[in-house]
VOBA-1610 file (N, C-alpha, C; in pm, whole numbers, padded with zeros to 5 digits, always signed):
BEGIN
Unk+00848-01909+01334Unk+00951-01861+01240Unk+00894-01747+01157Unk+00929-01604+01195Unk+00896-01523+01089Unk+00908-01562+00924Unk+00809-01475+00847Unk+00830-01479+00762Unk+00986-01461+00627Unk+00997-01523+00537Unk+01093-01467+00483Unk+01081-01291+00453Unk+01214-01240+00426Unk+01201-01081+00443Unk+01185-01060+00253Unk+01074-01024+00230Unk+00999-01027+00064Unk+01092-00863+00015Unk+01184-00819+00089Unk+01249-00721+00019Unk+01399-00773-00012Unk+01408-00917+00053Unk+01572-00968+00031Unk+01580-01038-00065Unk+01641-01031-00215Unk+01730-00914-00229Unk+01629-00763-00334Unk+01761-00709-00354Unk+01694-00589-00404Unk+01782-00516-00483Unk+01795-00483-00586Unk+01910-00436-00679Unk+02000-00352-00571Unk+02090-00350-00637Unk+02267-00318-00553Unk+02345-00296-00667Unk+02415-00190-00561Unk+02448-00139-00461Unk+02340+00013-00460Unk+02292+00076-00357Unk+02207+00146-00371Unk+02276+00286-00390Unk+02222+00418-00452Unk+02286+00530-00501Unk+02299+00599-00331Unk+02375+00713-00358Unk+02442+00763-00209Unk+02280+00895-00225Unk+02252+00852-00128Unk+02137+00977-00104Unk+02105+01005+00050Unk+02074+01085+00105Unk+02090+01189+00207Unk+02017+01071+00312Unk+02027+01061+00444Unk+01914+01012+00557Unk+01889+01108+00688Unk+01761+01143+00691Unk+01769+01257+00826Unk+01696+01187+00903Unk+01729+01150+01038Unk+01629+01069+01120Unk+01547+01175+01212Unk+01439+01203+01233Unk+01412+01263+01307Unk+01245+01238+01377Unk+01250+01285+01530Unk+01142+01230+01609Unk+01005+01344+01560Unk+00877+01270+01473Unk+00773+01360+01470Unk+00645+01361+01504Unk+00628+01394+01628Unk+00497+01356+01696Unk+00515+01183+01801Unk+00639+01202+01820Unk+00657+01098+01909Unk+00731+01004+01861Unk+00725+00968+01721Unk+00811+00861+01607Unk+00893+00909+01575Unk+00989+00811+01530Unk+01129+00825+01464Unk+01106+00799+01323Unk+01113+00891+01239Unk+01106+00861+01064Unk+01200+00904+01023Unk+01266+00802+00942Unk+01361+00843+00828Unk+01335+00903+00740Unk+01405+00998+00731Unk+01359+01100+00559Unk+01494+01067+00506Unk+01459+01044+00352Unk+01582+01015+00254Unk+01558+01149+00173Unk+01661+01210+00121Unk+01645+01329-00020Unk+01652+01443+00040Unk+01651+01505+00172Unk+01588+01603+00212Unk+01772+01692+00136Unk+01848+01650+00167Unk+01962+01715+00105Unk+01983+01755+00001Unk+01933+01693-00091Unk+01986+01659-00205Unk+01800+01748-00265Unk+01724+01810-00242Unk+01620+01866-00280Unk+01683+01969-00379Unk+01660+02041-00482Unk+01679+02095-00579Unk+01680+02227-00528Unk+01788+02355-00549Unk+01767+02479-00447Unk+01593+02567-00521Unk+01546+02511-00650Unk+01456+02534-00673Unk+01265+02488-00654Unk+01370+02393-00657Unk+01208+02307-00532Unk+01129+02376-00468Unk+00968+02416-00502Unk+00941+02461-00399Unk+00802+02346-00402Unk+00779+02309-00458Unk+00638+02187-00437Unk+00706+02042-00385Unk+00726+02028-00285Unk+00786+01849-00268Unk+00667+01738-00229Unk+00686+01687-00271Unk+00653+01540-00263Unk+00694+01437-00175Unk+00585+01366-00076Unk+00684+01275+00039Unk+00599+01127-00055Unk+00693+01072-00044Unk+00651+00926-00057Unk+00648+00829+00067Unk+00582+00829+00155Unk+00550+00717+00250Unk+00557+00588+00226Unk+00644+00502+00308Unk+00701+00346+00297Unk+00646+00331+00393Unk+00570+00163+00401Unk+00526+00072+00451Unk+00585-00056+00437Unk+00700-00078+00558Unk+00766-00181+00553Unk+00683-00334+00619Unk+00773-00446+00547Unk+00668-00596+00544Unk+00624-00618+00695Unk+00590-00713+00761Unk+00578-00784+00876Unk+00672-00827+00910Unk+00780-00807+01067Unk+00833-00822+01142Unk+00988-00798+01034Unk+00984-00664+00983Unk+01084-00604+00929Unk+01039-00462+01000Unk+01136-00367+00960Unk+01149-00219+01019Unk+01184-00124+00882Unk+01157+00011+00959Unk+01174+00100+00907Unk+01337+00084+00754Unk+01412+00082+00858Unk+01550+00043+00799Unk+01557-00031+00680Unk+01480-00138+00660Unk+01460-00222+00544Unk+01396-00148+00432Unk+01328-00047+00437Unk+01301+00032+00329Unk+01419+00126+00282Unk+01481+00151+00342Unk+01637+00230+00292Unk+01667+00208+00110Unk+01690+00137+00106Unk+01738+00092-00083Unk+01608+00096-00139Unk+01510+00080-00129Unk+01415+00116-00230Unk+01371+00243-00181Unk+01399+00330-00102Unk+01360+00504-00049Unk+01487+00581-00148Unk+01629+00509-00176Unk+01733+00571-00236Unk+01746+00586-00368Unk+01690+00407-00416Unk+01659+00436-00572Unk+01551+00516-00642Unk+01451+00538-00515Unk+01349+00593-00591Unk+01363+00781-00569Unk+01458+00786-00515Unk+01458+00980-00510Unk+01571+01013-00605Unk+01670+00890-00609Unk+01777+00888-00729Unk+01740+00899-00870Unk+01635+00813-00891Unk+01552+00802-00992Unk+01515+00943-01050Unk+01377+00979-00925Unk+01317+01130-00957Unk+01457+01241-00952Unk+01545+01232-00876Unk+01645+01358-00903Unk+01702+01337-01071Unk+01747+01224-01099Unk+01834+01180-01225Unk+01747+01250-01368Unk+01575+01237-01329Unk+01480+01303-01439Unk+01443+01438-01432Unk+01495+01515-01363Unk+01458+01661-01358Unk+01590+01739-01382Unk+01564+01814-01417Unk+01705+01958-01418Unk+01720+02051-01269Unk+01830+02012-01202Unk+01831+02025-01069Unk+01794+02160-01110Unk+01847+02231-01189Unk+01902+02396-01227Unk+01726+02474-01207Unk+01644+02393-01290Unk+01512+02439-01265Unk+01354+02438-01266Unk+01380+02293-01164Unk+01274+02213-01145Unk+01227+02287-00991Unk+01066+02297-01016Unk+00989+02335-00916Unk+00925+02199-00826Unk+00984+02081-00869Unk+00933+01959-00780Unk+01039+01895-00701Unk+01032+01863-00651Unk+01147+01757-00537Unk+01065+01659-00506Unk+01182+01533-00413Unk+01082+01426-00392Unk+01145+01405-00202Unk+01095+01352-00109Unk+01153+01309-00039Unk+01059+01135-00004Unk+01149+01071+00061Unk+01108+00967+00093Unk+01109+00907+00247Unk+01002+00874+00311Unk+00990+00875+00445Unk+00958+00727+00471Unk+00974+00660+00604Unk+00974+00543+00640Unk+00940+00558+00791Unk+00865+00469+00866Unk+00904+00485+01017Unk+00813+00328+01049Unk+00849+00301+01154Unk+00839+00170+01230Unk+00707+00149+01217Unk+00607+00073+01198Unk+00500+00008+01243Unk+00504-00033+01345Unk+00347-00014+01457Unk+00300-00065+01565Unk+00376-00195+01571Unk+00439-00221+01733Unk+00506-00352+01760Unk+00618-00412+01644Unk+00677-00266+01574Unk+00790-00372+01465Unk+00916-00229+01480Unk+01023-00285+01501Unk+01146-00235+01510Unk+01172-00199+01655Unk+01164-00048+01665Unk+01176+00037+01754Unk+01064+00006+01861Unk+00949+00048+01828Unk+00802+00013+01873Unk+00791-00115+01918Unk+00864-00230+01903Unk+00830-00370+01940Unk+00812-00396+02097Unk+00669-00486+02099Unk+00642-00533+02253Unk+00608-00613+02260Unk+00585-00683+02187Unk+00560-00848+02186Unk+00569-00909+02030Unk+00693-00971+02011Unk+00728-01024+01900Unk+00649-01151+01791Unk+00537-01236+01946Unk+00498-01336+01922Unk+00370-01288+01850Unk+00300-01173+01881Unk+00232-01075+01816Unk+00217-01099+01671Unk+00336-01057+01622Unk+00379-01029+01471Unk+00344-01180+01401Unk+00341-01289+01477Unk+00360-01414+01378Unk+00168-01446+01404Unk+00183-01537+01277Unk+00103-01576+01183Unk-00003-01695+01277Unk-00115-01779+01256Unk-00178-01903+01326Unk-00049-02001+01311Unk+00000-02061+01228Unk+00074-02171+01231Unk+00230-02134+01311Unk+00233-02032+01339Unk+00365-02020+01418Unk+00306-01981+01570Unk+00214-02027+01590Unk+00089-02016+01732Unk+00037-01868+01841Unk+00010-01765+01676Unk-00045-01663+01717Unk-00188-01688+01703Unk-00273-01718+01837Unk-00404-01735+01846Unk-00474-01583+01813Unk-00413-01483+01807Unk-00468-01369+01759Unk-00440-01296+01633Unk-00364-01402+01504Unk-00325-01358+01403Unk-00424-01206+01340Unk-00519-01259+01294Unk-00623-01187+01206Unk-00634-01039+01316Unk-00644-01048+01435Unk-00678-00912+01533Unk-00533-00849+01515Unk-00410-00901+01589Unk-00310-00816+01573Unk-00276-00747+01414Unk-00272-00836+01302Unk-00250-00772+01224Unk-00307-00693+01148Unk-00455-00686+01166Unk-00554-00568+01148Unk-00506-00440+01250Unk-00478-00469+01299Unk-00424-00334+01385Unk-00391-00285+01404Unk-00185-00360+01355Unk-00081-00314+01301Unk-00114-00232+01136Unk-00211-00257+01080Unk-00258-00237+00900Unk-00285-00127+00949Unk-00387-00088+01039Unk-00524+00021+01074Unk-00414+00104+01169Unk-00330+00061+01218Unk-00282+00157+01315Unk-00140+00235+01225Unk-00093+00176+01124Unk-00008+00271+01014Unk-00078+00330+00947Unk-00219+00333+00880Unk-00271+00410+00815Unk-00298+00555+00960Unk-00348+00522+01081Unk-00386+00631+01171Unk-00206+00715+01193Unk-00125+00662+01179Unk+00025+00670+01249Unk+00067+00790+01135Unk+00050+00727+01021Unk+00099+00803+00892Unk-00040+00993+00856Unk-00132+00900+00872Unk-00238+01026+00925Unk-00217+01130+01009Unk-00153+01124+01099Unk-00136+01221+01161Unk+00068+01271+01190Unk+00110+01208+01072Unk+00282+01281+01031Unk+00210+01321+00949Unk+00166+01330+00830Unk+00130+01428+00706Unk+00066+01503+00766Unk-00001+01530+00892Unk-00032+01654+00964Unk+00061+01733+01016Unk+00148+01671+01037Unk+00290+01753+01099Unk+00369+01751+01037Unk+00428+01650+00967Unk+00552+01655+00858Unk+00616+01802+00838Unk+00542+01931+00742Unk+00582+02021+00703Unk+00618+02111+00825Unk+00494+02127+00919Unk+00587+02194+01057Unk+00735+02181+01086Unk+00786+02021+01086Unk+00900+02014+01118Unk+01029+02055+01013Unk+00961+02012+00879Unk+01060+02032+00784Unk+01088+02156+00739Unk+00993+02242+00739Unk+00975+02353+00632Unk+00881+02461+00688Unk+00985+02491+00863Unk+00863+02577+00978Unk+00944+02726+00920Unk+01081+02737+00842Unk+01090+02867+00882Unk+00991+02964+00735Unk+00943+03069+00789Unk+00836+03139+00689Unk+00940+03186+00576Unk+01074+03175+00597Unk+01100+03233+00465Unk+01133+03115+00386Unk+01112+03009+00411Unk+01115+02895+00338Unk+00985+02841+00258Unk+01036+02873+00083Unk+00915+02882+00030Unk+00881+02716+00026Unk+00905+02630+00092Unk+00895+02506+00017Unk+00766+02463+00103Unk+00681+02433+00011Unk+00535+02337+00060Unk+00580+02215+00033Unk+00507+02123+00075Unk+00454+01955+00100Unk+00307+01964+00036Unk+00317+01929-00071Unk+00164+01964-00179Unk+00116+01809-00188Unk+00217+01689-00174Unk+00154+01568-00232Unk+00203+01434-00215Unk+00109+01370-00135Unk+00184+01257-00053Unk+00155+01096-00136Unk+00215+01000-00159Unk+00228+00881-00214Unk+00237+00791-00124Unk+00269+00645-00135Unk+00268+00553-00046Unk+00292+00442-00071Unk+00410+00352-00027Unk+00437+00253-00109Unk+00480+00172+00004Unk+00353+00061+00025Unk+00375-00078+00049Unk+00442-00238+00062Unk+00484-00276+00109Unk+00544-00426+00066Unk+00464-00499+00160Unk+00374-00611+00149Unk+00351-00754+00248Unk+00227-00661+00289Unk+00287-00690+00394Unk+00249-00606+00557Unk+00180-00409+00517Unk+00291-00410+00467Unk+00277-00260+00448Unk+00178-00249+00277Unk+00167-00348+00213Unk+00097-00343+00111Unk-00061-00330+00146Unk-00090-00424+00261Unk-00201-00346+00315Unk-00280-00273+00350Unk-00158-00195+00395Unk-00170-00046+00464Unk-00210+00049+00379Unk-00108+00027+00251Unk-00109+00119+00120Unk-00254+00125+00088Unk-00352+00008+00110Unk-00430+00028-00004Unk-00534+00103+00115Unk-00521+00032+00221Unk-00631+00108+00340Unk-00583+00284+00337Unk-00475+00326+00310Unk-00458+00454+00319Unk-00525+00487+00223Unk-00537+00463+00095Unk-00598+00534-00035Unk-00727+00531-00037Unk-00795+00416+00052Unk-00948+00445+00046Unk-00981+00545+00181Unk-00808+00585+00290Unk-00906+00671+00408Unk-00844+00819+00399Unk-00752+00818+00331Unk-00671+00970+00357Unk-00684+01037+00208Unk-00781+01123+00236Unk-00772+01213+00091Unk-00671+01199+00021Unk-00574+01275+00096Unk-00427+01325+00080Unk-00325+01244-00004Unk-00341+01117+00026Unk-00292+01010-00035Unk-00339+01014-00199Unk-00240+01047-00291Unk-00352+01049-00423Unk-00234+00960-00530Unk-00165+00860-00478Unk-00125+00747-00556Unk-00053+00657-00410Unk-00085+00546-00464Unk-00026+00413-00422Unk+00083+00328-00567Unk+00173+00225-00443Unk+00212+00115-00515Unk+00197+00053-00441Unk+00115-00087-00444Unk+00086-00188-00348Unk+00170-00265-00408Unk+00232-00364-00285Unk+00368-00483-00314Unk+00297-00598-00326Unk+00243-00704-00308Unk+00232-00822-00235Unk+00130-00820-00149Unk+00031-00714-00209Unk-00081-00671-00099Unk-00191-00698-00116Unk-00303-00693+00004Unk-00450-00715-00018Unk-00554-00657-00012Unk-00687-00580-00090Unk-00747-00493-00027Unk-00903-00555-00010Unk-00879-00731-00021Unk-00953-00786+00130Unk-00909-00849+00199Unk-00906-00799+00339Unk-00812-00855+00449Unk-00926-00943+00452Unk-01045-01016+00494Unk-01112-01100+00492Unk-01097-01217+00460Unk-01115-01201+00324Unk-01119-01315+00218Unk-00916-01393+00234Unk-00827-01275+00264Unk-00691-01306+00277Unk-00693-01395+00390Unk-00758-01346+00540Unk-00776-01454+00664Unk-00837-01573+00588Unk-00952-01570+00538Unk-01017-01670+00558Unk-00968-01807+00456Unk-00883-01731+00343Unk-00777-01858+00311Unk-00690-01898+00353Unk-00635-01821+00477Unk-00476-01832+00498Unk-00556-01937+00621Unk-00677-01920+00709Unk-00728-01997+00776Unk-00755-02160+00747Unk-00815-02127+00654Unk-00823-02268+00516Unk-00668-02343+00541Unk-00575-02268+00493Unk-00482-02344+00483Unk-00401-02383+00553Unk-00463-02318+00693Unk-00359-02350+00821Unk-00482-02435+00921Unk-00552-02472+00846Unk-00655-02579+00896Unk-00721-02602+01046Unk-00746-02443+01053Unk-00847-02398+01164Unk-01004-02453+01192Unk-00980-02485+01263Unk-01141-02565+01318Unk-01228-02454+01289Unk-01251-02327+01275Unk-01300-02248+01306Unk-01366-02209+01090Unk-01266-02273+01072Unk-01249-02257+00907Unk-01358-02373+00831Unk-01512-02387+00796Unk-01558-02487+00753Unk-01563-02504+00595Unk-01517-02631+00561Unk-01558-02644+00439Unk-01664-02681+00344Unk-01736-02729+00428Unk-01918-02735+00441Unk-01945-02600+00377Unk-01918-02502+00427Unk-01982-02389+00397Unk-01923-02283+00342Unk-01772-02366+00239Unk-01666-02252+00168Unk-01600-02161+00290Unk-01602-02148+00386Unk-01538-02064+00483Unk-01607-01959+00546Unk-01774-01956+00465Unk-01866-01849+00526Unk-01894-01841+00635Unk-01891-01926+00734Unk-01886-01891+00874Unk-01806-01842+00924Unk-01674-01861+00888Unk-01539-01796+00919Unk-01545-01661+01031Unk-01621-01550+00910Unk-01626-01488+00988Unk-01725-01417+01070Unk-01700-01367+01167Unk-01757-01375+01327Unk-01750-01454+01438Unk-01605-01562+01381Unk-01595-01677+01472Unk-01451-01644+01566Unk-01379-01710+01652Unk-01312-01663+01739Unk-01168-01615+01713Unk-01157-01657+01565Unk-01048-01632+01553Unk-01044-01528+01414Unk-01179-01506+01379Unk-01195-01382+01316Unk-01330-01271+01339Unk-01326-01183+01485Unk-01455-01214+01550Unk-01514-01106+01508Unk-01651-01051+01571Unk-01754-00991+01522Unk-01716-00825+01518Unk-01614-00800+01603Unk-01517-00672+01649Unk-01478-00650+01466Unk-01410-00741+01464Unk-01308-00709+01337Unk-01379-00703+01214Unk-01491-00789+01194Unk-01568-00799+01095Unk-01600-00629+01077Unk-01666-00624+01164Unk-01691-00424+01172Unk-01581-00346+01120Unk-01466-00375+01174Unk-01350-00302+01141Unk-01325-00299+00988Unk-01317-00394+00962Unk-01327-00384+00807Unk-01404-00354+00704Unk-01545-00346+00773Unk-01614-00245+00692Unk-01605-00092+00713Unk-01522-00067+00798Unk-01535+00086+00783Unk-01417+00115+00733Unk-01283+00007+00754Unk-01172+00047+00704Unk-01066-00058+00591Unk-01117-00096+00549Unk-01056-00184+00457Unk-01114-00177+00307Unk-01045-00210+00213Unk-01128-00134+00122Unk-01235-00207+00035Unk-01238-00354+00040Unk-01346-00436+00003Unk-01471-00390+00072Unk-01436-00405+00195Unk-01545-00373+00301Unk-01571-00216+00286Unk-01532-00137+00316Unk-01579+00022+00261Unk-01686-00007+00134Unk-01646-00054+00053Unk-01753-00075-00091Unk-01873-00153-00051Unk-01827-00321-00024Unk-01936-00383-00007Unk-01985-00438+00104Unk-01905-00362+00224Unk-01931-00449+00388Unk-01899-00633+00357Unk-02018-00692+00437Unk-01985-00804+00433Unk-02063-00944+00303Unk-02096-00783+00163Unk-02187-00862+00065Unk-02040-00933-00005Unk-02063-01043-00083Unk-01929-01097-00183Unk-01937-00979-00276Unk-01816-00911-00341Unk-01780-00878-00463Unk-01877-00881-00554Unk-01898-00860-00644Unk-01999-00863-00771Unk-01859-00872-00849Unk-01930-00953-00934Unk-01875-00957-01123Unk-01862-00864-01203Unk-01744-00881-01209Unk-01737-00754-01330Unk-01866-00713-01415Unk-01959-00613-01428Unk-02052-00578-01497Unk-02178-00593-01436Unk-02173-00666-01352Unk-02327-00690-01283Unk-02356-00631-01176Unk-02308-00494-01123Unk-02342-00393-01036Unk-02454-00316-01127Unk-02546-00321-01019Unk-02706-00256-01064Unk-02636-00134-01070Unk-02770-00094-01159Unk-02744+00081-01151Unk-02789+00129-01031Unk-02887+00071-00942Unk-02900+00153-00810Unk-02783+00126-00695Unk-02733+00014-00723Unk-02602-00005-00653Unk-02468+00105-00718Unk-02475+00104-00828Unk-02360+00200-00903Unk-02368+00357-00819Unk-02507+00370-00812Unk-02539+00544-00731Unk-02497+00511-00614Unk-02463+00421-00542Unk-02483+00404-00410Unk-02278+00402-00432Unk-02213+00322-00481Unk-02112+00331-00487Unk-02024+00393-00546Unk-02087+00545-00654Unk-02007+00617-00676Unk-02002+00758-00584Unk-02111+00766-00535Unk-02063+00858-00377Unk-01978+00804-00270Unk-01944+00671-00278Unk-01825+00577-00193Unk-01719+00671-00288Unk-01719+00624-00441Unk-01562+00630-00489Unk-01503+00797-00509Unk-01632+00863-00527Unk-01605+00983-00554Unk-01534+01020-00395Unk-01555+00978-00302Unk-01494+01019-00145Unk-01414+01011-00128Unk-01367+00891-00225Unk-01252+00780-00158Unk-01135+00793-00263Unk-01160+00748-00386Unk-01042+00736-00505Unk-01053+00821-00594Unk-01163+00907-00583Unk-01157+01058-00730Unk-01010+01068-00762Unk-00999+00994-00909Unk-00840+01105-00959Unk-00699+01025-00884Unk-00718+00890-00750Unk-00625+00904-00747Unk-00515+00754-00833Unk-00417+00751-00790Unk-00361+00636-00882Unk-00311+00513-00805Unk-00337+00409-00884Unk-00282+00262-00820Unk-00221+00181-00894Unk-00103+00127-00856Unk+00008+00018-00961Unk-00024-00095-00842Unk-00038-00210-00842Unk-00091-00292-00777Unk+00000-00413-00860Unk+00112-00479-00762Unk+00201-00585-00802Unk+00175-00699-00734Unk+00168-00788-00779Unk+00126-00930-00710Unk+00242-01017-00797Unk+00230-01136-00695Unk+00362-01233-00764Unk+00270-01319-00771Unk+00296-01383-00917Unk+00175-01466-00996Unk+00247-01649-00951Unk+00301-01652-00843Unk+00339-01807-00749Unk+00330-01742-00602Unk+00306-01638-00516Unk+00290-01595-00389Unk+00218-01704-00366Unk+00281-01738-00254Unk+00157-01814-00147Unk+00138-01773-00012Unk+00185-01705+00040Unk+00127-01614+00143Unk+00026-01500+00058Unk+00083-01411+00025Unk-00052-01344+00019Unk-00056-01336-00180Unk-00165-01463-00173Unk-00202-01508-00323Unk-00284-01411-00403Unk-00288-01370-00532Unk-00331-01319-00597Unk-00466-01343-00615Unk-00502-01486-00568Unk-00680-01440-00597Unk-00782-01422-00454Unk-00690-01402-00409Unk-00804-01354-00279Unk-00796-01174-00343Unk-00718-01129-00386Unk-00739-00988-00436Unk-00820-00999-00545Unk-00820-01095-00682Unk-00881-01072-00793Unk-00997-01075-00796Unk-01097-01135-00760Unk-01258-01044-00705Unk-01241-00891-00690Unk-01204-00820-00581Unk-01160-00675-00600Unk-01140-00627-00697Unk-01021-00677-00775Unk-00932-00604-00888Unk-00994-00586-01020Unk-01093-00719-01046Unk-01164-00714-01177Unk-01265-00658-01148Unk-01355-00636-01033Unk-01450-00543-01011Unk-01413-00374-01039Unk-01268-00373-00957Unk-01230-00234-00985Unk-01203-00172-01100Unk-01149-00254-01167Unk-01083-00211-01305Unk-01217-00185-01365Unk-01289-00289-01400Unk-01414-00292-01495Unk-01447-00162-01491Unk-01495-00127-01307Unk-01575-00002-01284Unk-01496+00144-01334Unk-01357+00170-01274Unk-01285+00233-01369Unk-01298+00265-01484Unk-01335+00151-01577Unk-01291+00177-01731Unk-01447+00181-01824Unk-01563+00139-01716Unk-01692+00147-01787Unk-01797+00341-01707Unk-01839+00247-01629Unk-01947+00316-01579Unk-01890+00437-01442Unk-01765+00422-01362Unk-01697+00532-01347Unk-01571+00603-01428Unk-01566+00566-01556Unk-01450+00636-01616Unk-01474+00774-01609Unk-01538+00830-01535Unk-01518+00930-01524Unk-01438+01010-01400Unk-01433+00883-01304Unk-01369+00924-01182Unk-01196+00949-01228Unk-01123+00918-01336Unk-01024+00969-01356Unk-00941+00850-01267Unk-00960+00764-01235Unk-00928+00636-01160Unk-00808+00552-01232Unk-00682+00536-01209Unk-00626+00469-01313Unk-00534+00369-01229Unk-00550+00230-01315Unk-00531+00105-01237Unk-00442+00058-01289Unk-00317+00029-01258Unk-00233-00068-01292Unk-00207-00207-01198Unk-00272-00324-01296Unk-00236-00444-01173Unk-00153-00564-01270Unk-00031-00552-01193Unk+00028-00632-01289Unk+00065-00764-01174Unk+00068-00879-01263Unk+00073-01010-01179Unk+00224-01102-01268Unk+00319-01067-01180Unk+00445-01110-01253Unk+00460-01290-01224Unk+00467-01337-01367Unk+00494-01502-01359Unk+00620-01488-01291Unk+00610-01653-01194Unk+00739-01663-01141Unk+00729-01657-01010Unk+00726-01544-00981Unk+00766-01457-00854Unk+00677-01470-00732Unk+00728-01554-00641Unk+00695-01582-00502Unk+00639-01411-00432Unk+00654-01472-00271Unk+00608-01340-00229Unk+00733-01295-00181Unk+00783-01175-00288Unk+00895-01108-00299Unk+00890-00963-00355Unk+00921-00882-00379Unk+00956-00755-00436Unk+01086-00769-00509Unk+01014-00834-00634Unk+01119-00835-00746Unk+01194-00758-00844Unk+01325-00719-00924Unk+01381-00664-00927Unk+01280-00555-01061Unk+01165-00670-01102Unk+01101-00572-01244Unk+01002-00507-01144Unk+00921-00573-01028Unk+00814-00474-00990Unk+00894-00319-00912Unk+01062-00351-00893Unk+01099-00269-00852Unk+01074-00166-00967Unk+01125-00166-01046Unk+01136-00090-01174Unk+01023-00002-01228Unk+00928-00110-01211Unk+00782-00040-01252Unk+00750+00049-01145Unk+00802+00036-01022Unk+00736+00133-00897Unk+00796+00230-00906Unk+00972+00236-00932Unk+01021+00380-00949Unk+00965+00441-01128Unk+00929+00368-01202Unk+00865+00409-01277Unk+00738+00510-01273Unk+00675+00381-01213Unk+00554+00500-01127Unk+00535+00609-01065Unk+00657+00621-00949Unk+00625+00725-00870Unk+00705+00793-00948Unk+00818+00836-01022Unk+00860+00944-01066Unk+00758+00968-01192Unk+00651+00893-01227Unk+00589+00974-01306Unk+00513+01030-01250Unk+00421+00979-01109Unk+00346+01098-01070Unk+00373+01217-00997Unk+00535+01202-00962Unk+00562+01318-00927Unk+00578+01461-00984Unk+00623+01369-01123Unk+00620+01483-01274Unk+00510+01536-01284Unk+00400+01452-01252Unk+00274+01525-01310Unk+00247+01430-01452Unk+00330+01311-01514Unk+00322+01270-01621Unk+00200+01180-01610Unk+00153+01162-01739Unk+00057+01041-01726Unk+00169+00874-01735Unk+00070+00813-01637Unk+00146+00672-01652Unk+00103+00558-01751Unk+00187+00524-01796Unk+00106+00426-01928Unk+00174+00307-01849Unk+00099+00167-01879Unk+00109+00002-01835Unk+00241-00023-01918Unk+00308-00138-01791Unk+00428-00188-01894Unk+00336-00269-01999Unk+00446-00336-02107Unk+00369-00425-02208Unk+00439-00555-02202Unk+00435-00657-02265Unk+00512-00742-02244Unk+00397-00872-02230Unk+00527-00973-02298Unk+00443-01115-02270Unk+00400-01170-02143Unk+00261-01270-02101Unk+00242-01267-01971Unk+00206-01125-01917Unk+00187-01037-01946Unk+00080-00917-01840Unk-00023-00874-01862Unk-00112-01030-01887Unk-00239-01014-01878Unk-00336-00922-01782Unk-00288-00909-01647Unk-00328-00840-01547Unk-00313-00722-01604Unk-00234-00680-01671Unk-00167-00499-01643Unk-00291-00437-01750Unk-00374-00308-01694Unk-00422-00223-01808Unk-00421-00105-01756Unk-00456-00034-01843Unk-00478+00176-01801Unk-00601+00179-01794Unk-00645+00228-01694Unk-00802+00221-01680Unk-00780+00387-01628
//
């Protein structure tokens, strides 16, 4: 049984905004806004959607509409030099692309290759989306008397695609803000509980789950994979996290030529639902309090700014406030504005780093 769909529901009725479908580099991506771009626009902005697991392109539609509705509603069509468009397209084996459905599901719905396929589907939208922001502007904006550039690309996640989001920001320059949904940026530590709890032989509790991995159902292939592309693993391979504050200073040199590569300058709103039980908030919080700390102490200089907010309540869903805060977000970095943290009772998680 697939998962529930973590974008159903979603504020309604959605605003009337433009859809151009078109094939680029072999894919079919939806562009939302391209109509409705300002005749003064000449810097646009694509925001890249990453739709959940065993959902499609299509399901990003209402949150691609509110959020260009949003950015059009805050600018003066008359004489704004920014536009926004919003793009979507299928993930490996989901919608269009689908070739084996049984693929997409999880160990307990009897995918013996959970942890491999869906590393692949993660790793293969970050390579997919890598090479449309190589082409994108060719198609949109080939004729020379068309002053309009593609200066600055975003990326916004749900589930599945929250993954993706965060693996894009530690591999594509280009990428210089995220909103992660419901996402993880250790796929590891995410297997090796979801293993735990789907009570894999392979999963020991003798040994907290440290054998886990390199074993058959999370094997020595993938372990690799995630250190070169995931973003726990990019930092620390296969060492645990460190504590907030207790990164040596010879480790700090070693990992601010990582961050300076990877996140110089760029931005992250990071939403978690503080009752998710698919993908739970503390297999991320090792990461998150490491990150922030480093952010706000000993790299504040990388210009790094973290928003992680963990909403009480809220299952694994894309709820109607993290909606809010995301079009919040991205129309501020499209402005160029600085983003300040919501406030509010319960958002212990949320700071400006």
């Amino acid at each position: 049984m697939p998962p529930a769909n973590p974008l159903d529901p979603l504020p309604s009725p959605p605003p009337s905004i433009s859809l151009t479908t078109l094939p680029i580099t072999g894919l079919l991506v939806d562009i939302y806004g391209l109509a409705e771009l300002p005749p003064t626009a000449t810097q646009i902005s694509c925001l890249w959607l990453h739709h959940p697991r065993s959902r499609r392109k299509e399901d990003m539609a209402h949150f691609a509409r509110h959020a260009v509705a949003a950015f059009n509603q805050s600018v003066s069509a008359s004489n704004s030099s920014r536009g926004l468009i919003a793009l979507a397209f299928d993930q490996r084996n989901h919608g269009s692309r689908l070739v084996d459905d049984r693929a997409n599901g999880a160990w307990r719905e009897g995918n013996e290759r959970h942890a491999q396929d869906m590393f692949g589907v993660i790793a293969g939208t970050v390579s997919d989306q890598e090479r449309l922001i190589d082409a994108v502007g060719g198609y949109l904006f080939h004729d020379e008397r068309d002053k309009r550039r593609i200066d600055r690309h975003l990326v916004l996640g749900v589930s599945l695609g929250g993954h993706s989001a965060w693996q894009s920001m530690f591999l594509d320059q280009r990428v210089v803000a995220a909103v992660v949904v419901i996402g993880c940026p250790d796929f590891e530590y995410l297997m090796r509980d979801r293993a735990r709890l789907s009570k894999l032989v392979t999963y020991s509790a003798g040994d907290a789950g440290a054998s886990f991995a390199g074993s058959r159902d999370f094997p020595p292939a993938l372990v690799e994979a995630c250190k070169k592309l995931d973003p726990k693993g990019v930092l620390f391979g296969s060492s645990a996290v460190p504590a907030p504050g207790a990164t040596s200073e010879a480790e700090r040199a070693r990992l601010r030529t990582v961050l300076d590569e990877r996140v110089k300058g760029k931005q992250f709103l990071v939403c978690s639902g503080g009752d998710d039980k698919l993908v739970p908030y503390r297999c991320s919080q090792p990461f998150m309090d490491w990150f922030k700390d480093a952010a706000r102490t000993w790299y504040a200089d990388g210009g790094v700014y973290v928003e992680d907010n963990v909403y009480a309540g809220v299952g694994h869903a894309f709820s109607s406030e993290m909606v809010r805060d995301a079009i919040r977000f991205v129309v501020n970095v499209v402005r160029g504005e600085e983003n300040v943290p919501r406030g509010g009772e319960g958002d212990h998680q949320a700071s400006k780093i």
